[in-house]
C-alpha positions, 0 to 999 in steps of 0.5 A: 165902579171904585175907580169911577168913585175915587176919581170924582174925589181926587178931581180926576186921579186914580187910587192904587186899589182900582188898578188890575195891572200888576206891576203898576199896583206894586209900584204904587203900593210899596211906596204907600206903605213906606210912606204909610206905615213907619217902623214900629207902627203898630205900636204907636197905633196901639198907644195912641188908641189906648189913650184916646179912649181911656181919655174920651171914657174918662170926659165923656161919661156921665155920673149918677148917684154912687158908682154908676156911670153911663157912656155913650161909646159910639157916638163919644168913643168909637166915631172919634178916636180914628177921625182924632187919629187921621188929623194927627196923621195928616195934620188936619187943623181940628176946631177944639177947645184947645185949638178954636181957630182950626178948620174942622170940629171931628163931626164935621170930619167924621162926616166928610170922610164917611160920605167919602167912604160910602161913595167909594166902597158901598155905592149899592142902592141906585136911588142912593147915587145922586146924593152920595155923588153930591156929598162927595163932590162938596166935601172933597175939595176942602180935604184936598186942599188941606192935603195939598197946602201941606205938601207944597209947604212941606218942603224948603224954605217954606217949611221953615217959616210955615212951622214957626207960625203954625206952633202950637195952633191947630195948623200946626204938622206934627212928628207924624204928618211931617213924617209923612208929606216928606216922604210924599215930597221925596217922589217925583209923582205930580202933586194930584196923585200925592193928594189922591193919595192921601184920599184914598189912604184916609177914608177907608181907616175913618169908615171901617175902623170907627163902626167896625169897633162899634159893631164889636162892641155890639156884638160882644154884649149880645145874648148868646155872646156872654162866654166871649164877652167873660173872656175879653173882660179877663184879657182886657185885664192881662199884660198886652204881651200875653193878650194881645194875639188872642183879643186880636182873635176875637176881633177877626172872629167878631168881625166873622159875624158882624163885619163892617162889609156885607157884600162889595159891589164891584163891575166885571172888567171882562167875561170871566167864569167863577168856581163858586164851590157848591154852586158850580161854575158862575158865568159872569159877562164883561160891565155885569155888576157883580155883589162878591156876598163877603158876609156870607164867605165869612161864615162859610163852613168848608173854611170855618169849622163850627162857623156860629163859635167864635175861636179867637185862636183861628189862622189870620191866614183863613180871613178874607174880611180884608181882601184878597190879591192886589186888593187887598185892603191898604190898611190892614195893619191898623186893624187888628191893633186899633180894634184891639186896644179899643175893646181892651179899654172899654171892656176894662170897665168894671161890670160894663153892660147896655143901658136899659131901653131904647137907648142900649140897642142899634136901632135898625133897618134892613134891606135885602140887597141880593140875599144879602143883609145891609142895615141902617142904623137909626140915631134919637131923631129916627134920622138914617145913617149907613153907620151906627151913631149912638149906643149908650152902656153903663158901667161902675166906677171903680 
């Protein structure tokens, strides 16, 4: 199912995570997260989200009389820094206000990657395929030859001319991206893997880590949630050096109870016979379409003592929000450190709290997919969307 999806997006080639082949997987693995993940990455990552948000809370709030002020952290905060963060990373020309000749506004991204996203990973609903299917077919092609553009002009000569045009403008591939497509270069794969490559690596970041954030942000504001809330606010405040494990904990505990993924589809590639604890054994024929309810896993009793408490001071190694096994998700470095600098900028805000009203709340639908919960988040026309678009707070201005 994933391979099928990925393959529709990369005009015929694979993504690592679909394959079962060991060796194959590993390969292609190292070589990614060499390529991927640079020395001190989490730093870097952890920099670049801290001042991104701070920067879009300080343009992008609203001022009324006095010291109130009010934010709409989703649609403004959450659903840009990771899209702000993938341009800067594969050097995808943005339409600014600094750059108007680039290609994409972020929306416009947003957009293109979440479609990818969806198609890929959450392609649950059957009346749902035809238009997952056609978005991804539409928006796939511009990203790829991004993608490749930057490859085949990355290198030689080339390079040398390309850079000194590109200064300064939206085109121009930065310390990050150069880093990056010259690593790509260095191997012998053909030119569609390589841009395969950078699908498969990009999509994922922009879908989970934009409404993981705004989930935790939800979350942490929620009735019943005002201790965990009280204690972020104080490490939001703390040197990161004797914070930064425990908020990390808060965002695995965060995304215990309200994870980015309720369930993943996948297909059985033989019969197989699952122990599935309490349940026994689970019979599972080859091509049967399987729902793996990772929702209902996470908040699992056996392995999460207390599971209704959040205890940021649990093992990383008793989560399996991320995967298991040769699928586990690619980008899981990025995650506990961008989640963490985003609720360390926005919970710093003094008296941070919901707007009054409609305006302060997901609005939401929910479908019972095989016992298990998916929501669709409603924005101010009542359009749908599988991610949340809008949830204003208020705060006061220091």
């Amino acid at each position: 199912m994933y391979q099928k999806a990925i393959r529709v997006c990369t005009a015929g080639h694979d993504f690592m995570l679909g394959w079962d082949q060991t060796k194959r997987h590993e390969d292609r693995s190292r070589f990614l997260h060499d390529v991927f993940f640079e020395d001190n990455f989490e730093y870097n990552a952890t920099k670049f989200f801290r001042s991104t948000v701070s920067n879009l809370i300080q343009k992008k709030s609203l001022a009324y009389k006095g010291s109130r002020r009010s934010l709409n952290v989703v649609r403004d905060v959450c659903n840009v820094t990771p899209i702000m963060w993938l341009a800067n990373r594969f050097a995808i020309p943005l339409k600014t206000e600094d750059t108007p000749r680039g290609l994409l506004t972020v929306p416009q991204l947003f957009d293109c990657y979440l479609v990818l996203f969806i198609y890929q990973s959450f392609n649950i609903l059957p009346h749902n395929e035809w238009k997952l299917r056609e978005g991804a077919s539409k928006v796939a092609p511009l990203l790829r030859k991004i993608f490749e553009t930057h490859l085949r002009t990355q290198s030689g000569f080339t390079e040398s001319v390309v850079d000194w045009m590109a200064k300064g403008s939206a085109f121009e591939v930065k310390p990050e991206a150069d880093r990056l497509y010259h690593a790509l270069n260095n191997s012998t794969l053909p030119i569609g893997d390589l841009v395969g490559d950078c699908i498969g690596m990009g999509a994922p970041v922009a879908g989970n880590i934009t409404q993981q954030a705004s989930l935790l942000i939800d979350l942490f504001l929620s009735e019943g949630y005002e201790g965990y809330k009280d204690r972020i606010v104080q490490l939001a405040h703390m040197d990161e050096a004797v914070s930064e494990r425990e908020l990390q904990g808060f965002v695995f505990e965060g995304m215990r109870h309200a994870g980015v993924v309720p369930g993943l589809p996948r297909v059985a590639a033989k019969d197989v016979i699952v122990n599935d604890g309490a349940r026994g054994k689970v019979h599972i024929k080859a091509n049967q379409t399987v729902l793996i309810a990772t929702s209902k896993a996470a908040m699992d009793p056996v392995v999460f003592p207390n599971p209704e408490k959040l205890d940021p001071h649990r093992p990383f190694s008793a989560y399996t929000l991320l995967g298991h096994g040769l699928h586990f998700c690619f980008g899981a470095r990025l995650v506990g450190c961008s989640l963490a600098a985003t609720l360390r900028e926005v919970f710093k805000l003094k008296n941070i709290r919901r707007a009054p009203g409609k305006q302060g709340k997901f609005q939401i639908v929910e479908h019972d997919i095989g016992g298990v919960k998916a929501r669709l988040y409603l924005d101010g026309n009542a359009k749908e969307s599988p991610i949340p678009t809008t949830l204003v707070v208020e705060y006061d201005e220091e």
